[in-house]
C-alpha positions in Angstrom: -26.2 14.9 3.4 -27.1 16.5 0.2 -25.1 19.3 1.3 -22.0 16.9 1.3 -23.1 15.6 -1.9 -21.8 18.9 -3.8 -18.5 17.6 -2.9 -18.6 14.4 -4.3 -16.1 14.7 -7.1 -16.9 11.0 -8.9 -18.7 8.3 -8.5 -17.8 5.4 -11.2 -17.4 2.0 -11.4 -13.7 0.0 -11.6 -12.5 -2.9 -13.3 -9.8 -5.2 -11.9 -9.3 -7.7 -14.4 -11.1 -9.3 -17.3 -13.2 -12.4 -17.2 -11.5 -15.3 -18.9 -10.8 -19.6 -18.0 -8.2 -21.2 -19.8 -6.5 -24.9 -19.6 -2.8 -25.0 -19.3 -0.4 -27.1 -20.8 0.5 -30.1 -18.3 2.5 -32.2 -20.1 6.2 -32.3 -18.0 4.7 -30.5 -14.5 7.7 -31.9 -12.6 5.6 -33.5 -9.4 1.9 -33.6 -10.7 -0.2 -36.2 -11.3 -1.0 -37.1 -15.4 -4.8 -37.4 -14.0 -4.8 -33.5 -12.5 -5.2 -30.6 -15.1 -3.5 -27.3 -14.9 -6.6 -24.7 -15.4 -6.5 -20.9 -14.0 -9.5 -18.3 -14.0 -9.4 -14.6 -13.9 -12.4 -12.3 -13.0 -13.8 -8.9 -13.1 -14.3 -7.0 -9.7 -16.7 -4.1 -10.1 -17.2 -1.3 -7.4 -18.8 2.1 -7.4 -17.3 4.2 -5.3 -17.9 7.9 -4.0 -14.1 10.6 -3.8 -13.8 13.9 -2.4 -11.3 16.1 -3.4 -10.2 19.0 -1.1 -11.3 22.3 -1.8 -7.8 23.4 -3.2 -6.8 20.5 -4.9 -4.6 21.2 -8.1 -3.0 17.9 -10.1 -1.4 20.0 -11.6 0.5 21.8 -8.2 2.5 19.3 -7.7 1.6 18.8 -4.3 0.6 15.6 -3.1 -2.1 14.7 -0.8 -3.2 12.3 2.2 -5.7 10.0 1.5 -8.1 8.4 3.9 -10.2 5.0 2.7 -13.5 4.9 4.7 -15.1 1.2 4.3 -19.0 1.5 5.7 -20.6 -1.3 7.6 -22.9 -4.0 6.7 -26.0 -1.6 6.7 -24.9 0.4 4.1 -24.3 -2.0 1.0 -26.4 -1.6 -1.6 -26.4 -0.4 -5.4 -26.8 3.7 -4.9 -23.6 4.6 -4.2 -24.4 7.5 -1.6 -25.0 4.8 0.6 -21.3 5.1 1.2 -21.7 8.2 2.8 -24.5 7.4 5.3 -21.8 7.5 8.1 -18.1 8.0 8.4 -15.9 11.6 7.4 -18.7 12.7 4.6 -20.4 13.9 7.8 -17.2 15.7 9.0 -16.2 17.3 5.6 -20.2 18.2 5.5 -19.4 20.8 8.7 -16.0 21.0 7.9 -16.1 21.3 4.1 -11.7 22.5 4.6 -11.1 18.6 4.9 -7.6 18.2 4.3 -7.6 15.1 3.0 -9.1 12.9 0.0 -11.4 11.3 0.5 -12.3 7.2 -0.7 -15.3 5.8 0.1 -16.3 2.7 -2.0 -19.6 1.0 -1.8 -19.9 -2.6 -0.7 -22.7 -4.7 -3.4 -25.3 -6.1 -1.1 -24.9 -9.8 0.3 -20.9 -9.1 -0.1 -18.3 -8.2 2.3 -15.4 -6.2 2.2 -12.9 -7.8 -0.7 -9.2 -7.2 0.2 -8.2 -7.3 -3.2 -10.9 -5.3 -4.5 -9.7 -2.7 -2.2 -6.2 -2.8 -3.1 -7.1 -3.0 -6.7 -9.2 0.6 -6.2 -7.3 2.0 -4.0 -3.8 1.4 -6.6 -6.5 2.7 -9.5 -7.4 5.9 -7.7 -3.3 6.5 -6.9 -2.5 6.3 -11.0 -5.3 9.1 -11.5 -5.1 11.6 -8.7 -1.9 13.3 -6.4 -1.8 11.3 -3.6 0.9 11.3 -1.4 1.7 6.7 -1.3 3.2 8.1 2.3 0.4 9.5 4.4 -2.2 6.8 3.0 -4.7 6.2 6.0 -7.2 3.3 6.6 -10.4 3.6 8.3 -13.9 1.6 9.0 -16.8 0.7 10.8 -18.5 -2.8 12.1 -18.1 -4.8 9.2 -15.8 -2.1 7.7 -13.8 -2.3 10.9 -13.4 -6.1 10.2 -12.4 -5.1 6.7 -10.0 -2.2 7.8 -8.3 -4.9 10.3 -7.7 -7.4 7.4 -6.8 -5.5 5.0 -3.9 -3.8 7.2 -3.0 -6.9 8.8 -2.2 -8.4 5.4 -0.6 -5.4 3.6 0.1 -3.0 6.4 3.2 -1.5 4.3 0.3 0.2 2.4 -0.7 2.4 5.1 0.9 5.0 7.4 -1.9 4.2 10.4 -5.2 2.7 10.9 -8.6 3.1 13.0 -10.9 0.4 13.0 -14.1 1.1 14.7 -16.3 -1.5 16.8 -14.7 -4.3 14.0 -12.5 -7.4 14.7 -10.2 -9.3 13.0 -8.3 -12.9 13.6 -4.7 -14.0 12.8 -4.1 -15.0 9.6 -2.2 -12.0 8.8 0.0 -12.1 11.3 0.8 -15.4 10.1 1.4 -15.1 6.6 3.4 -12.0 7.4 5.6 -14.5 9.4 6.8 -16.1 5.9 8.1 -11.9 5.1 10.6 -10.4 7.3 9.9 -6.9 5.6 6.2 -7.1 6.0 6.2 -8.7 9.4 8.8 -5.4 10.9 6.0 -2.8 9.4 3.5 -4.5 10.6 5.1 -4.4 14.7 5.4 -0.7 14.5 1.8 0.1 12.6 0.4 3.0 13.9 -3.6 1.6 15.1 -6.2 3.6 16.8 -9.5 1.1 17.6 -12.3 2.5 19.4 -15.5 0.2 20.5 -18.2 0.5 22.9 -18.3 -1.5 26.2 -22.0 -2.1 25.9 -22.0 -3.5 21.8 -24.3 -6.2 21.9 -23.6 -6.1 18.0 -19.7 -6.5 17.8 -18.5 -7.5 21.4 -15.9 -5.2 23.0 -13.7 -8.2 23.4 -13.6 -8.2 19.4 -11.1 -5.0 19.0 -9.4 -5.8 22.4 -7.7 -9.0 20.9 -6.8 -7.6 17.7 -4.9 -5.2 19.9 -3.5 -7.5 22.0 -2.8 -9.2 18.9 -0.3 -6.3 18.1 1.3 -5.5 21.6 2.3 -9.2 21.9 4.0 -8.7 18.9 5.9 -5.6 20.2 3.7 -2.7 18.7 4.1 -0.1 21.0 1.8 2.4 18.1 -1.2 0.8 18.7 -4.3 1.7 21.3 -7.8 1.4 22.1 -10.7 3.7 23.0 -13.5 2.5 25.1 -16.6 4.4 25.1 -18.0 2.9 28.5 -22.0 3.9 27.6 -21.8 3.2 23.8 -23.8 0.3 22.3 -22.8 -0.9 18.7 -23.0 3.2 17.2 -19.4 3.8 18.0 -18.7 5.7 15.0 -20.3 8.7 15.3 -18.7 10.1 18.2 -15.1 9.4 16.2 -15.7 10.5 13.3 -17.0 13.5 14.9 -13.5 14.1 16.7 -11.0 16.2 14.9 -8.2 14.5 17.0 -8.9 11.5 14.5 -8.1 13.8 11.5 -5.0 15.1 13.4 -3.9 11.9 15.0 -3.7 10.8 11.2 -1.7 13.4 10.0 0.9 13.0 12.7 2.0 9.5 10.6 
């Protein structure tokens, strides 16, 4: 891993919003009750986060580049941020140090799980400050960061260009607030999703990936597929993201 390390390019720490409560004016709320106050609350997200950037990457090229966002499972949070690179494409780019893509792998704070918001929040700070190409932006993640990666694109999937959870799950409250918006709800039938799980997980049950994909066929995405590994227990991960057809599956969206 330390050899992987040497491509780390940052690892730092990202504000979302400031902390702050404040009571609203109620007087003349057309419908509320004169014994209900108005109040609204912002807060500050926080998040190291590890980035590679390819070997030839030039901001000032003008070329843009694909970006992949890796979320690690449960057994990686922590507060040293290199626990983000435990498992996932740092081990790929360590053997295959030509990785063609950036690379964002944020680090989960222990007793938390993966915060869609947060994520969008990085993901839009790391767009403003590097050339990424918004077109080829591809979502990936593992056990709990497969149950991340499936949120995340259910809700917003005009943000990506294809997705591969891995041994995760998800359920459908997505696909029903996408209902309310037409646009959202026609990207989201012809998302591009690769999920792979292992038929023996006695972690993440099999049947945990097969109904989010079922999920999306009912709803007439013809993109979407699974792989079964039929001797893999929960470690379904390393076998994937040991596969270069991932990398080039991606780059085909």
């Amino acid at each position: 891993m330390a050899k992987f390390l040497h491509f780390l390019l940052a690892a730092a720490a990202l504000s979302l919003a400031s902390c702050s409560a404040m009571k609203k004016q109620t007087a003349g709320a057309p419908g509320q009750p004169d014994f209900l106050q108005a109040r609204q609350i912002s807060q500050t997200f926080r998040t190291d986060y590890l980035l590679f950037l390819p070997r030839d990457y030039d901001a000032n090229s003008g070329k843009r580049w694909p970006l992949i966002l890796f979320l690690h499972g449960s057994g990686e949070r922590g507060t040293e941020v290199s626990r983000a690179a435990i498992h996932g494409p740092a081990k790929y780019i360590a053997k295959h140090p030509d990785f063609p893509f950036i690379l964002l792998s944020p680090l989960c704070q222990p007793d938390h799980k993966w915060s869609d918001d947060l994520l969008l929040g990085l993901l839009d700070s790391v767009i403003s400050q590097y050339s990424v190409d918004t077109n080829r932006i591809y979502l990936t993640g593992l056990s709990m960061g497969g149950y991340g990666a499936w949120s995340l694109a259910m809700l917003h999937p005009e943000r990506f260009a294809a997705v591969a959870p891995i041994c995760g799950g998800g359920d459908r409250i997505g696909i029903v607030l996408n209902n309310q918006q037409k646009e959202r709800m026609a990207i989201l039938k012809k998302l591009p999703v690769w999920a792979f799980h292992g038929a023996k997980d006695n972690t993440v049950p099999l049947e945990e990936s097969e109904r989010m994909v079922k999920l999306l066929k009912d709803l007439g995405d013809d993109n979407v597929k699974i792989t079964v590994y039929p001797e893999a227990q929960h470690d379904s991960w390393t076998v994937t993201y040991d596969n270069p057809e991932l990398y080039e599956w991606f780059l085909e969206h």
